[in-house]
C-alpha positions in Angstrom: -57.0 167.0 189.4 -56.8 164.9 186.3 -57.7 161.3 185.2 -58.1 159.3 182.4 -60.0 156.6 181.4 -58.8 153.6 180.1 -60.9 150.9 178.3 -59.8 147.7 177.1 -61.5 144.2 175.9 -60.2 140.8 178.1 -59.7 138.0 175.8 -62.4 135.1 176.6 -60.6 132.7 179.7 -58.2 135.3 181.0 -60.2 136.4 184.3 -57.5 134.5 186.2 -54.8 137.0 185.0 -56.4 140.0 186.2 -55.0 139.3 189.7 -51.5 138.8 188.4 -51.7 142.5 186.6 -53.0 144.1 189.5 -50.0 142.8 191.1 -47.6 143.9 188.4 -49.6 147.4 187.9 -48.8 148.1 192.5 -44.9 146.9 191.5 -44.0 149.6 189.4 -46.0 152.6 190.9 -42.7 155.3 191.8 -43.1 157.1 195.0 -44.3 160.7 194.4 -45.7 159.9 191.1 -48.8 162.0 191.5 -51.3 159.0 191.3 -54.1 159.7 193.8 -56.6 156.6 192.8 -56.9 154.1 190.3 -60.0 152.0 190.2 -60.5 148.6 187.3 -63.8 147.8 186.6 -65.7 145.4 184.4 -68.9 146.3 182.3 -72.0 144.4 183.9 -73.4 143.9 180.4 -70.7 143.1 178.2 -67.9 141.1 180.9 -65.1 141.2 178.4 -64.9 145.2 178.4 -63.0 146.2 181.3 -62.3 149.9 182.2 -59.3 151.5 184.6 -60.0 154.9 186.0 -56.7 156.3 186.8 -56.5 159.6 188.8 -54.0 162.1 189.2 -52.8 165.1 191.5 -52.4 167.0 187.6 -51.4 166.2 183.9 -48.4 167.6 184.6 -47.5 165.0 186.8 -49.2 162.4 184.8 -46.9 163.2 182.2 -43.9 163.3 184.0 -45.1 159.5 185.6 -45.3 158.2 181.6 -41.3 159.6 180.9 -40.3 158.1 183.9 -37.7 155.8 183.0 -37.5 153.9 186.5 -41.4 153.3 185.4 -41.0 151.8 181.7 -38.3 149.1 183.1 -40.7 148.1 185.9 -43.6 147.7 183.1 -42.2 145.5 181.1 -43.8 142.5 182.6 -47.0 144.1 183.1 -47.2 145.4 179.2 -46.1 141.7 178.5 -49.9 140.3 180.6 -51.6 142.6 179.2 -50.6 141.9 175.7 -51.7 138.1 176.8 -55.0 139.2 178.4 -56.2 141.9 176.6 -57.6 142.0 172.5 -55.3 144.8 170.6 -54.3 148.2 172.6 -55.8 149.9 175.0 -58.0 153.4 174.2 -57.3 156.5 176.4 -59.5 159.7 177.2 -57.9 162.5 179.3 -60.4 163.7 181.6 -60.3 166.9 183.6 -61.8 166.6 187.1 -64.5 169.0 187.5 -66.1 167.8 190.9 -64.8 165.5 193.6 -67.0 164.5 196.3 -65.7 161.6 199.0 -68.2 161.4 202.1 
């Protein structure tokens, strides 16, 4: 498995939106895209940091989802709310999955 974190700052009166990109976000997932998970989360202490924890079957396939030009049309109003809702660009690590553990 592979993931990457995701970590963006919500611009101060945009909470309302964040339904309205979740939305967007399901849309444009493809069939067979290799996503297992994806998980948004906000920082108790600081509210305006907001994180998404996307996981993947492998980079491989996490790669192949980005190129996927089916994908980048479907995005296009999705990259549109978050340029409204979010302050500048998002930051990416890559994470390799070292331990899984569902009960």
């Amino acid at each position: 498995m592979w993931a990457q974190m995701i970590t963006m700052r919500l611009k101060a009166g945009k909470d309302g939106e964040l339904p309205r990109l979740f939305e967007q976000m399901r849309a444009a997932e493809m069939p067979g895209s290799g996503l297992v998970r994806s998980l948004s989360m906000r920082d108790q202490n600081d509210p305006s940091r907001f994180y998404t924890l996307v996981v993947f079957e492998s980079e491989e396939k996490a790669r192949a989802r980005e190129q996927d030009a089916r994908r980048e049309e479907a995005l296009a109003a999705a990259r549109a709310t978050m340029a409204e809702i979010f302050e500048g660009p998002p930051e990416f690590v890559d994470l390799t999955v070292v331990n899984d553990v569902a009960p």
